[in-house]
N, C-alpha and C positions, 0 to 999 in steps of 0.2 A: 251635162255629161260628167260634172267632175265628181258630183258624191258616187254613181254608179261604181266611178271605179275607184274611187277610195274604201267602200263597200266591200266589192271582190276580193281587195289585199288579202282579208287573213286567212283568204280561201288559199291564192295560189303563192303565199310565200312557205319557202318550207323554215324546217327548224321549229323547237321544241313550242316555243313561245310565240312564236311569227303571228303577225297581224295582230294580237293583244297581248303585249307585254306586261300591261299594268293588272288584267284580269289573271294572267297567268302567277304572277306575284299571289295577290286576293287569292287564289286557288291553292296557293301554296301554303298561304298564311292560315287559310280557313281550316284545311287537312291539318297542321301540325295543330293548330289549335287542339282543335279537340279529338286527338291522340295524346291529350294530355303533354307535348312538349312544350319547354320553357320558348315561346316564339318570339318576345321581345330581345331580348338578348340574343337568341341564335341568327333570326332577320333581321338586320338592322336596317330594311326598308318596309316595316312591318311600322306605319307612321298610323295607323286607324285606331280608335278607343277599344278595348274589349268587347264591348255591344254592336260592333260592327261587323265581327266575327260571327255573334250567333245570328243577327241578321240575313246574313249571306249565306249561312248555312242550306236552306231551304232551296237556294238553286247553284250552289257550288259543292257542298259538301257531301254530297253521296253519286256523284257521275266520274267518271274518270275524264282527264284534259282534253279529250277532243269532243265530248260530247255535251260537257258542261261550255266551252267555246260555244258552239254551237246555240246551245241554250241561249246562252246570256246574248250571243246576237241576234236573235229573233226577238230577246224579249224588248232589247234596247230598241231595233225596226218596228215595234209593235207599239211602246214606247211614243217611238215619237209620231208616228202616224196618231196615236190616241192623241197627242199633242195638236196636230195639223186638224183633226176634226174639233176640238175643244175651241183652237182659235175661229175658226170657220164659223161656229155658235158662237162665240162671245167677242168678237171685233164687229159686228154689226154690219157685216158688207150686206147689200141687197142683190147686188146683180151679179150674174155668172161671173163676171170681171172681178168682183172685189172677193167672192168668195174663192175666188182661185186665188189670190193675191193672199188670203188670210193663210189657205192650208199651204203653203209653197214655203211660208215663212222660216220654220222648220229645217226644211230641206236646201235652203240656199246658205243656210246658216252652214260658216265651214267649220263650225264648232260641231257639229251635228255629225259630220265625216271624223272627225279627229277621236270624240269622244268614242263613236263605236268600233273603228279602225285599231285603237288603245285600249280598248274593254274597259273603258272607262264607264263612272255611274250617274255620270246628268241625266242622259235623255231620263233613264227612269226614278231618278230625284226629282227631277224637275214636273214630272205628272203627276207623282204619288202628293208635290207641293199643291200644284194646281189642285186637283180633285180633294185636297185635305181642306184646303181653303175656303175651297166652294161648297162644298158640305157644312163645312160650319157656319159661313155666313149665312148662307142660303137653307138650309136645313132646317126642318123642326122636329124635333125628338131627340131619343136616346139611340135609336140606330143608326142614325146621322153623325150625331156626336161621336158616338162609339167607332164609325168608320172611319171621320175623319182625326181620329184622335191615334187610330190604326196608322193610317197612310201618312200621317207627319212623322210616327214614330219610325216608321220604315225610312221614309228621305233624312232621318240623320245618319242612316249607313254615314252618310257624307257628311258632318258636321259643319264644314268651310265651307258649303253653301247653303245646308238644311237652316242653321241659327239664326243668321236676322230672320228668317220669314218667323220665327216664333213669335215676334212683337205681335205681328198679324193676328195671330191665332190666340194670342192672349186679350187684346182691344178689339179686334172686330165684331166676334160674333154677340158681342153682350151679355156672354155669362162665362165661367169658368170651365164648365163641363169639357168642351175638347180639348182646353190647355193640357188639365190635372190629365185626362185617361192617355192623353200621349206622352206626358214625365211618367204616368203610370205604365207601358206599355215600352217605353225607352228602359226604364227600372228593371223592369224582369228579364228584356233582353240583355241588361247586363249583366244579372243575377246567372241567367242561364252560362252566360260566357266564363263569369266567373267558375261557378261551378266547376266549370269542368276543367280548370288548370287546378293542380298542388300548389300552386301560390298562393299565398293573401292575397285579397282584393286591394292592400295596399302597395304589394309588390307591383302589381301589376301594372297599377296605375304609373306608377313610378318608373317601371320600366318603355312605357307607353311614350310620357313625356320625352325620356332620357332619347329615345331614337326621336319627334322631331326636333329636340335641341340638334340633332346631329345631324339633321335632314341638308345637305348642301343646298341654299334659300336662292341662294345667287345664281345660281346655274338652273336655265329655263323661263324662270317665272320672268312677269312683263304687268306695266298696268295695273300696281295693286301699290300701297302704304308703306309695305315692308322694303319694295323696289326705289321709291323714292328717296327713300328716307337713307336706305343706304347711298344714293348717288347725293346724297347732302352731305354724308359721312356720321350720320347718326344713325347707324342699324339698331342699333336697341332701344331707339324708341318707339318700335312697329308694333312691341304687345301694347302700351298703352294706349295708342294711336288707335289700335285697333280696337280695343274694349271703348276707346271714345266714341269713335263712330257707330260702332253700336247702340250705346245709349243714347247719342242725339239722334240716330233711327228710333228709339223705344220712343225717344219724346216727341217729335212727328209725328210718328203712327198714331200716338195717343192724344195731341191735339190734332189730326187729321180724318180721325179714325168714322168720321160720317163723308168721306170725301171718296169715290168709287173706287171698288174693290181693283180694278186692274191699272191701274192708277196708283194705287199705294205697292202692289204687287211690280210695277214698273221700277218703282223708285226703290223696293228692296233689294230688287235681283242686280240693280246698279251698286247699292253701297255694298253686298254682298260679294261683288267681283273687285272691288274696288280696296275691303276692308284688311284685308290678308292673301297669303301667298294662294298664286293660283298661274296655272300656264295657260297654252292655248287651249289644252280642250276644253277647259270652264271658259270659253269663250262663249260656249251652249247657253250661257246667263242670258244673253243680248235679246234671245229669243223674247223674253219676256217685255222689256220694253218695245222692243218693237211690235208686239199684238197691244199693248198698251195704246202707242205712239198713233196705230193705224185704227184702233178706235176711236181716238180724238180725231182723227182726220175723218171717218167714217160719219160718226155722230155732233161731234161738235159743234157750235155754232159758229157762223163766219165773223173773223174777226184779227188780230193781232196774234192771241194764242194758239189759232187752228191754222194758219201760214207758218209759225214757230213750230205747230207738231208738223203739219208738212214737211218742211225744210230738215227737221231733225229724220226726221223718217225717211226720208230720202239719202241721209248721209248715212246713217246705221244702213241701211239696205243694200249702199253701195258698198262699204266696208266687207259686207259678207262675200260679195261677190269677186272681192281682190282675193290672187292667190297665198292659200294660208304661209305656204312654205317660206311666205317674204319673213314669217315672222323668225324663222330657225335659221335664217341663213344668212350670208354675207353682201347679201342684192341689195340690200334698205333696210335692217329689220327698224333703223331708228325711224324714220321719216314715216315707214308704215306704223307703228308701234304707235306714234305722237297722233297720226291720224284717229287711229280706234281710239284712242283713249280720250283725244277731244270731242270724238262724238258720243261717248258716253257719257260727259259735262255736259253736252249740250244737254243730250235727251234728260238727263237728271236735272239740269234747269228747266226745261219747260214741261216735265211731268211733274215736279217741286208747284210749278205757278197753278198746275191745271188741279193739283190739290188742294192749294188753299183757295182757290174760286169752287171748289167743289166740295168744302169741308162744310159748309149745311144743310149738306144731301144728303138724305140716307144713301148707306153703302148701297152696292150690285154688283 
């Protein structure tokens, strides 16, 4: 019953922005954009790279606010439905039971309510990753490549969660073609962006950075490197921290990279929520190891690691199920907060284990 009515919000609240505030932002930022105003400096929550601007164009930038709202929540509902039938194919269930357990994954997720409630951009990051991914591994040709070099280019609207999956796409598929056409295809969206500001491309950048130095990091976020590190009292060590974790993601992947595709895809979407600032609605990540998590239990053989995916998959499952709002509020947000975050240590130890037993397999 709860996403139904998380769903409805941005229907019956009123006011300018109601029910997606963060889309209404985006919509605001994508319009000044290209009317040529200076928007880093005027929005000072305008925190997206220039290339995310002309990304978003094609379904914010020519509708007026309620019909572009509109839009963007059908697409994000469509979104993640394409999501629910993707895991249904590739978690391996056999019987009515387990395929209902695959596509439901999605929707239990209370990251899944948050993010379209917010007009936020997972659900549709997160498909355009899927489908890039599987294209390139699974693929043969140039329209393949060409497509998924498309659809990755498109999920760095989002960079803070599009980036680690890049390792993927550079090691998995065995050749270069979909990395290059998606820095190829990322490039000219920025070209396009640039364009169309009176700025240099170096102002711009500059001004890009300047608002998220300025982004208040402490307020909201939960569950990530930059959150810890400040309750250590070292906040400035979160950008290193975080380019660290990336590259021991690059080095995994790359000795991992014959070890199955959702699998390596479980373990990215973890370091990926883990690596930098993120709130709840990037809680939509989880989704990912859990279609992982329920393919090992699905397929797996019985043994030590497929009781460990069990067990993990049972406790991500349960997490979704608890209400989100413990995490904004004064109920528990700590004790909640500690739960999620030990169950994404777990799942990332035993999709870690289920990689290196599956690192002589050709990828799937």
């Amino acid at each position: 019953m709860r996403l139904p009515i998380q769903l409805a919000r941005p229907f019956r609240t009123a006011g300018e922005a109601a029910g997606a505030p963060d889309l209404h932002l985006r919509f605001g930022e994508v319009h000044a954009w290209f009317a040529g105003q200076p928007v880093y400096p005027l929005l000072p929550d305008a925190i997206y790279p220039p290339a995310t601007y002309a990304l978003l164009w094609p379904f914010l930038g020519w509708l007026a606010w309620p019909q572009a709202r509109l839009a963007w929540f059908v697409l994000s509902l469509a979104a993640a439905a394409g999501l629910a039938l993707l895991f249904v194919r590739e978690c391996g269930g056999r019987t009515a039971s387990e395929k209902l357990l695959s596509a439901i994954l999605v929707f239990v997720a209370y990251g899944t309510g948050v993010t379209v409630t917010m007009g936020q951009l997972g659900a549709v990051v997160l498909l355009a990753l899927a489908g890039s991914l599987l294209l390139a591994v699974r693929g043969r040709g140039l329209r393949d490549d060409l497509l998924a070099g498309l659809l990755f280019a498109f999920a760095l609207v989002k960079p803070s969660i599009a980036i680690p999956f890049f390792w993927l796409l550079l090691f998995l598929p065995r050749r270069l073609r979909p990395a290059f056409l998606a820095v190829g295809a990322y490039a000219a969206a920025m070209l396009v962006a640039v364009l169309c500001q009176p700025a240099a491309a170096a102002d711009l950048l500059s001004g890009w950075v300047g608002n998220v130095a300025r982004e208040p990091w402490r307020v909201g976020g939960y569950g990530n490197l930059l959150n810890a590190l400040s309750v250590l009292g070292h906040p400035r060590l979160a950008l290193p921290a975080g380019g660290a974790a990336l590259l021991l993601l690059g080095l995994f992947v790359f000795f991992h990279r014959r070890a199955g595709l959702w699998t390596l895809i479980g373990v990215t979407a973890l370091v990926a929520r883990l690596f930098t600032y993120h709130r709840i609605y990037d809680d939509i990540l989880v989704v990912f190891p859990l279609a992982a998590l329920l393919r090992l239990v699905f397929l797996g053989e019985p043994g030590p690691l497929h009781r460990a995916a069990s067990a993990s998959f049972g406790l991500l499952f349960l997490a979704q199920l608890l209400p989100s709002t413990l995490l904004d509020t004064r109920l528990g947000p700590w004790a909640f907060r500690s739960f999620q975050v030990a169950g994404w240590l777990m799942a990332l130890g035993v999709l870690t284990a289920a990689a290196w037993r599956e690192r002589e397999r050709p990828a799937c």
